[in-house]
C-alpha positions as CSV (number, residue, x, y, z in Angstrom):
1,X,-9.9,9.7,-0.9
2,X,-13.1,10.3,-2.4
3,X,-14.6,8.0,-5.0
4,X,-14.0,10.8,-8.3
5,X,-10.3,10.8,-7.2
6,X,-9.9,7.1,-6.5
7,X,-12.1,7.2,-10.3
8,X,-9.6,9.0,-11.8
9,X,-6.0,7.6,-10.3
10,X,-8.0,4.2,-11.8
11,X,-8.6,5.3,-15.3
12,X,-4.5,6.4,-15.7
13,X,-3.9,3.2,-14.6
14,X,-5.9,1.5,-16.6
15,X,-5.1,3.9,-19.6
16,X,-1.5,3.0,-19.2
17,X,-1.8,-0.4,-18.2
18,X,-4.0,-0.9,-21.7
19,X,-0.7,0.6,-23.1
20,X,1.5,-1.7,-22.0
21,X,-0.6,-4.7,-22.8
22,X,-1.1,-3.9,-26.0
23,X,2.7,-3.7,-26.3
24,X,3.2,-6.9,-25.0
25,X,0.4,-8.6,-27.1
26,X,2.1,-7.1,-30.4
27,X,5.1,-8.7,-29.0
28,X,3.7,-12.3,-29.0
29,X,2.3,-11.9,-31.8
30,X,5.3,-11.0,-33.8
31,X,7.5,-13.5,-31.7
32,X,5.1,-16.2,-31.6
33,X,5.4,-16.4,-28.1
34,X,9.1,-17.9,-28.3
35,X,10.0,-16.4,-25.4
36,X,8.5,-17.3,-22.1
37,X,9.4,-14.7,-20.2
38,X,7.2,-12.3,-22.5
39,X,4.4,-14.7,-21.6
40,X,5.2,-14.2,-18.3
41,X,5.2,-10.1,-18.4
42,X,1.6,-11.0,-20.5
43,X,-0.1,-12.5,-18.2
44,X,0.8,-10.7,-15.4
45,X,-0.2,-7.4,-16.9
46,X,-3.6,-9.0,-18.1
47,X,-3.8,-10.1,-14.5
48,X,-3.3,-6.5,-13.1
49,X,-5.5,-4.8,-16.0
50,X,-8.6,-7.7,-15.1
51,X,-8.2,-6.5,-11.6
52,X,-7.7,-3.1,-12.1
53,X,-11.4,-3.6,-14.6
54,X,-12.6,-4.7,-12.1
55,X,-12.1,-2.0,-9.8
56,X,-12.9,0.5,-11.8
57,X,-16.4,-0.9,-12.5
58,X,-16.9,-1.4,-8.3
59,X,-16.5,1.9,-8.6
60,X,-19.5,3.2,-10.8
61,X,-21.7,0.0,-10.2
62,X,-20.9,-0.2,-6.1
63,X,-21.9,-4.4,-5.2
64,X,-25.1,-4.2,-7.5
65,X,-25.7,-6.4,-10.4
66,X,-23.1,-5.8,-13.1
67,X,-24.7,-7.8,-15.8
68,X,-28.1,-6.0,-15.0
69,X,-26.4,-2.8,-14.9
70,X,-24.3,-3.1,-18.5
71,X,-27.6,-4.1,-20.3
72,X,-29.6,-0.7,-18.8
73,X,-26.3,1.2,-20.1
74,X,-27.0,3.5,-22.7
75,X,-23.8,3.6,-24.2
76,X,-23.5,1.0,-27.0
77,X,-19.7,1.2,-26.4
78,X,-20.0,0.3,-22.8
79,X,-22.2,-2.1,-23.5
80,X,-20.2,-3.7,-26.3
81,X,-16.8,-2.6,-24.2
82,X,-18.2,-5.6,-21.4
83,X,-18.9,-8.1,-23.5
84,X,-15.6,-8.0,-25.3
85,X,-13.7,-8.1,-22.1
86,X,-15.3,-11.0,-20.1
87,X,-14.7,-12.8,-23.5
88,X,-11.0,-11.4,-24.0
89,X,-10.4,-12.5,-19.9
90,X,-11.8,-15.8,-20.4
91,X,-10.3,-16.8,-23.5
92,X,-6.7,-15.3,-21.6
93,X,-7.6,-17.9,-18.8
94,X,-8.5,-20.9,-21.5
95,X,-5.1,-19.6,-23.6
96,X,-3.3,-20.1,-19.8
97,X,-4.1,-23.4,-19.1
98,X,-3.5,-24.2,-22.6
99,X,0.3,-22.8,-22.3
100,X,0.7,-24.3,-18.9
101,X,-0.1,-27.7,-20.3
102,X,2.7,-27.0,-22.9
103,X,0.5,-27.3,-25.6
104,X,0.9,-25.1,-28.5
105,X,-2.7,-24.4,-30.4
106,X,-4.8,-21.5,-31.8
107,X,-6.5,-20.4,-29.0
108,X,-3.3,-17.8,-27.5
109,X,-3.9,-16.4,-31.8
110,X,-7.8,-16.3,-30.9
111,X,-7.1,-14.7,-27.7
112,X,-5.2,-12.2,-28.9
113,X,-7.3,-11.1,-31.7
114,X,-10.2,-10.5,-29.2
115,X,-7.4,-8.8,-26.8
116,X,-7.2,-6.1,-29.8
117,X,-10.6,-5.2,-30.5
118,X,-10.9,-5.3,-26.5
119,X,-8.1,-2.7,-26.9
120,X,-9.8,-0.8,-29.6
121,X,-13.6,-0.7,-28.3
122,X,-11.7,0.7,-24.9
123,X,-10.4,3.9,-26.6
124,X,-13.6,4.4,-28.4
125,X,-14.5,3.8,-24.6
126,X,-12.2,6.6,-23.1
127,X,-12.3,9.3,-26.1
128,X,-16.5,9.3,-25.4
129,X,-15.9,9.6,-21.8
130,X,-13.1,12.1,-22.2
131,X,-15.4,14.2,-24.1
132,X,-18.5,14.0,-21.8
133,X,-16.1,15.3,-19.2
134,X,-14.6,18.1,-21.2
135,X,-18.6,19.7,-21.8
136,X,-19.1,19.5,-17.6
């Protein structure tokens, strides 16, 4: 499979994925997290979707140096759309530990608020890209 097609099954993915966790995040928030099992299904679809990120960017940037090659970017959004996620993964991690410990504090809420504009930034994030592909 070459590397547009592997590109491609990828951004589905992630566009579905990014579906589903935004789901699931609207579900926490509105349940507070009462149910486990939801935080459960969270965390494994934030796992899947930080590896599935992950991927996709091996894919354009290869083994080179991701931080170097975000700031040269020269999309804004891109730029903008990396920042927001390393912070929206390691707050997720932080809110984990947090929840595995049993305590119950503000950082799932902070997580979560940084998990939606994550969400938003990527659609600004796919409609750009969708339309540079639509001109070629």
């Amino acid at each position: 499979m070459k590397t547009a097609s592997k590109l491609k099954l990828c951004n589905k993915s992630l566009g579905l994925l990014l579906v589903l966790m935004l789901v699931s995040g609207v579900q926490l928030e509105a349940t507070s997290g009462k149910y486990p099992w939801s935080v459960w299904m969270h965390i494994m679809l934030g796992t899947l979707l930080c590896i599935l990120v992950g991927y996709h960017i091996s894919l354009h940037y290869k083994s080179t140096n991701w931080f170097s090659r975000f700031a040269k970017n020269p999309r804004k959004v891109t730029r903008v759309l990396w920042w927001i996620y390393l912070l929206t993964a390691i707050s997720g991690v932080a809110a984990t530990a947090v929840w595995f410990g049993g305590a119950h504090t503000p950082l799932g809420g902070v997580h979560g608020k940084i998990g939606f504009l994550m969400a938003v930034i990527s659609t600004i994030h796919i409609v750009c890209h969708k339309k540079k592909y639509k001109r070629q």
